[in-house]
N, C-alpha and C positions, 0 to 999 in steps of 0.2 A: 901173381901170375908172372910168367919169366917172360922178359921182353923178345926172346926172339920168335915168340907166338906172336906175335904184334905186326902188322903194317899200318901207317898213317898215310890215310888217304891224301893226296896233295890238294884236294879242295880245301882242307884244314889251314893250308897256310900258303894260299894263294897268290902273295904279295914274291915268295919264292919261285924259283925259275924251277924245271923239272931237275936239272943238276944241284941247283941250291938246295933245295928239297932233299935229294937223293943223302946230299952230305950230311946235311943238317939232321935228317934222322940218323944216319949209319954213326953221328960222334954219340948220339944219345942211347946207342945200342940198339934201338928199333932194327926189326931182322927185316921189315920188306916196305914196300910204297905202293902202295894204290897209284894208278898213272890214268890221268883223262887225255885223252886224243888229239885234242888241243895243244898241249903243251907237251904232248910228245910229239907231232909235227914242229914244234918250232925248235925242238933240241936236233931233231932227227933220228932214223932209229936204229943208225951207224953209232953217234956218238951215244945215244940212249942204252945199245947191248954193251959197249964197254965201262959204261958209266956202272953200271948195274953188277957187272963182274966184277969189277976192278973192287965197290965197295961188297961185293956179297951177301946186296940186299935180292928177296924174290918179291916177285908180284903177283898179290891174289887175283887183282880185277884189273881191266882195262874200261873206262870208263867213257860212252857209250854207245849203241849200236839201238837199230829198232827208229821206235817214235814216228811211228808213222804218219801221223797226227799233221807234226811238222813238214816232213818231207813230204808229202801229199801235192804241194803246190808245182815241186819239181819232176812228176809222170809216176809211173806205177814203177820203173825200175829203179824207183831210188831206192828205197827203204833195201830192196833186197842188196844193192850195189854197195849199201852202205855197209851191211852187214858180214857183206862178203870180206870188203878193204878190213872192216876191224876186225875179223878172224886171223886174217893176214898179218894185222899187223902185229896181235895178240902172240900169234905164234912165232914171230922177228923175233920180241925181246922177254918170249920164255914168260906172257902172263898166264893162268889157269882157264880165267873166266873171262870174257865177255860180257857186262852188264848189258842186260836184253831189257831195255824201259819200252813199253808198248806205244806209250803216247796216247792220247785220249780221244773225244769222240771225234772230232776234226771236222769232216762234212757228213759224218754219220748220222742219220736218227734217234740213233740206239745205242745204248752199250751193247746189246749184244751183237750188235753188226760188227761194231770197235774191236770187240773181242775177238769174234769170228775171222778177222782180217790177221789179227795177229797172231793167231794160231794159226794161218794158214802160212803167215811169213815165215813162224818157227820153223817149220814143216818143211818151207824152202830152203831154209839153213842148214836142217837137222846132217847130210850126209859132209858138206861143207866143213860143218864143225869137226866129224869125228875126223873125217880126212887128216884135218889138221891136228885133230889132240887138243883144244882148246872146246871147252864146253861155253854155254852158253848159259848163260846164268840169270834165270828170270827173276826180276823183282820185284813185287807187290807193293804198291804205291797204297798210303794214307785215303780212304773214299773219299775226303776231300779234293782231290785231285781227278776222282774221277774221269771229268767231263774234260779236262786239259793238258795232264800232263802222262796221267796213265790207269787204263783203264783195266787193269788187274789188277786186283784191290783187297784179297785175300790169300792167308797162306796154303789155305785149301784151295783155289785156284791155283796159286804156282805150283803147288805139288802134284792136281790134278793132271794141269799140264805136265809137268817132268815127266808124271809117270809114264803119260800117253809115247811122249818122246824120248825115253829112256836116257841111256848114256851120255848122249851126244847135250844133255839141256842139265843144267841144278837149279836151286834156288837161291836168291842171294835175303838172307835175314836182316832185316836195317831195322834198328832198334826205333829209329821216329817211327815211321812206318807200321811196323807189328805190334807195338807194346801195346796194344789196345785191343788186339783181334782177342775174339773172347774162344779161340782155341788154342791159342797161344802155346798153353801147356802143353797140349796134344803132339805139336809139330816142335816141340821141344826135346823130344825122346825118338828112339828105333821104333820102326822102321826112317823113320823120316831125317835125320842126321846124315843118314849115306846121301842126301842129294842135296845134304847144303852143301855149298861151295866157299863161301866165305857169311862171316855175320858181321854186320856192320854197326858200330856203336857213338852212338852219341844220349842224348838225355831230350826229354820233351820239357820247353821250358814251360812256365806257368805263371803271368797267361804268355800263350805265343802271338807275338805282335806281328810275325809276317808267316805267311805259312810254306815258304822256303828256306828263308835267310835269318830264320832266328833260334836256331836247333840251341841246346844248351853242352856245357863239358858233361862226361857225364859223372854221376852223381849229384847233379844242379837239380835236379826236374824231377818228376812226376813219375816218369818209369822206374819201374827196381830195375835198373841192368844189373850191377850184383847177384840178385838172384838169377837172372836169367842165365848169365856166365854159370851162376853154381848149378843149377839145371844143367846146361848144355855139358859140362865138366864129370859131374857123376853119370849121366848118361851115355859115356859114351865118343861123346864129340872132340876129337884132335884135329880139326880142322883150325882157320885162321882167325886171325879177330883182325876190322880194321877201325879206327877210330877215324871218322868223316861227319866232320864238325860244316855244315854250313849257317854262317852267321857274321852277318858284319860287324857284330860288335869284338868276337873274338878275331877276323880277320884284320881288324886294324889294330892288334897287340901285335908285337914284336912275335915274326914265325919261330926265332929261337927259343924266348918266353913260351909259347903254344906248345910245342914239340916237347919242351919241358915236363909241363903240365900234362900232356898227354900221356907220357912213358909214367910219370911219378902213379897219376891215377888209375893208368891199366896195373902196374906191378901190384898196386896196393888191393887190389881185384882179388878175394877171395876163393877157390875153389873147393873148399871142407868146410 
């Protein structure tokens, strides 16, 4: 696979600044960078757009918006306020998506109260987004997480949703996350390709000792990503890849070492 189908998420190599990052993929030929909100407020998103032109990297996602769950303790306009700023700020420095995380049951009874809440947030974003040009890109969380981190937890849910909300919402594919749904295949192929927005890849390790911070490189784990690249490839799919690695074990290796290893095993990524 040719790198400049490639962005590396900056969760991947954390110990780097949003500019270190930027550079540090742009000498390995990586064509874009996943950017989290965090550490593009602390770059700014003055020095952030010319950081990003200057190298000629794009960005699939901005990483994250939603999570109701959390923001819940701060009034009912947050989640929405939140979403608003990172549409905003998505469209500053030229990212596609917005990662839409739900967040989980919070003070809910139910998942489906959970879910009912968060489809009603989309809903509030839906004319937001298009205004902007910046989709929103929902993403289906592990059912493990469920009850705390997010409570849409299939790919047939995120596409149910898209569908409801059309243009303005995608989906975002994260290989921890999906390798398991047993329709996997289905949402692998057209119709469903036109609303991914980016796929995001890493490997499930085995056993997983934390069920955040222990993702594997991929080709480590349990999932065929390979296959699923060769899936998504014949099928159709010229969208992005991003590699978002969360794990401490590979965050306290050298991010130039990591970025390394990243590029060498996305090129090495088959699609025939």
């Amino acid at each position: 696979m040719q790198l400049h189908r490639l962005a590396i998420n900056q969760i991947t190599t954390p110990r780097w600044t949003l500019a270190e990052a930027a550079e540090g993929y742009a000498r390995r030929g990586v064509g874009g960078i996943g950017i989290w909100r965090d550490r593009l407020a602390e770059c700014g998103l003055a020095r952030a757009r010319v950081l990003l032109r200057d190298l000629g990297l794009w960005v699939p996602s901005l990483c994250k918006a939603g999570d109701l769950a959390t923001l819940d303790a701060h009034g009912p306009r947050t989640a929405l306020d939140d979403c608003r700023q990172a549409i905003d700020e998505a469209a500053s420095i030229g990212a596609a998506t917005v990662v839409f995380v739900a967040g989980g049951m919070g003070a809910h009874a139910d998942l489906r109260s959970a879910r009912a809440r968060a489809r009603d947030l989309l809903w509030q974003v839906r004319e937001i987004a298009c205004a902007a040009g910046v989709s929103i890109g929902i993403e289906p969380f592990h059912p493990m997480h469920a009850a705390e981190r997010g409570c849409i937890n299939t790919l047939a849910q995120a596409h149910r949703l898209r569908g409801e909300l059309g243009s303005a919402a995608s989906v975002v594919l994260d290989v921890f996350h999906c390798w398991w749904d047993p329709e996997l295949e289905t949402y692998l192929a057209p119709p469903y390709l036109d609303a991914v927005s980016t796929v995001q890849l890493c490997d499930w390790r085995v056993p997983t000792r934390h069920p955040v911070t222990d993702r594997a490189m991929i080709g480590d784990g349990a999932a065929d990503v390979a296959g699923m690249v060769r899936q998504l490839e014949e099928r159709g799919y010229r969208g992005p890849y991003e590699i978002e690695i969360f794990s401490t074990e590979w965050w306290d290796r050298d991010p130039a070492d990591v970025t390394r290893i990243c590029a060498q095993r996305f090129a090495a990524l088959s699609c025939s």
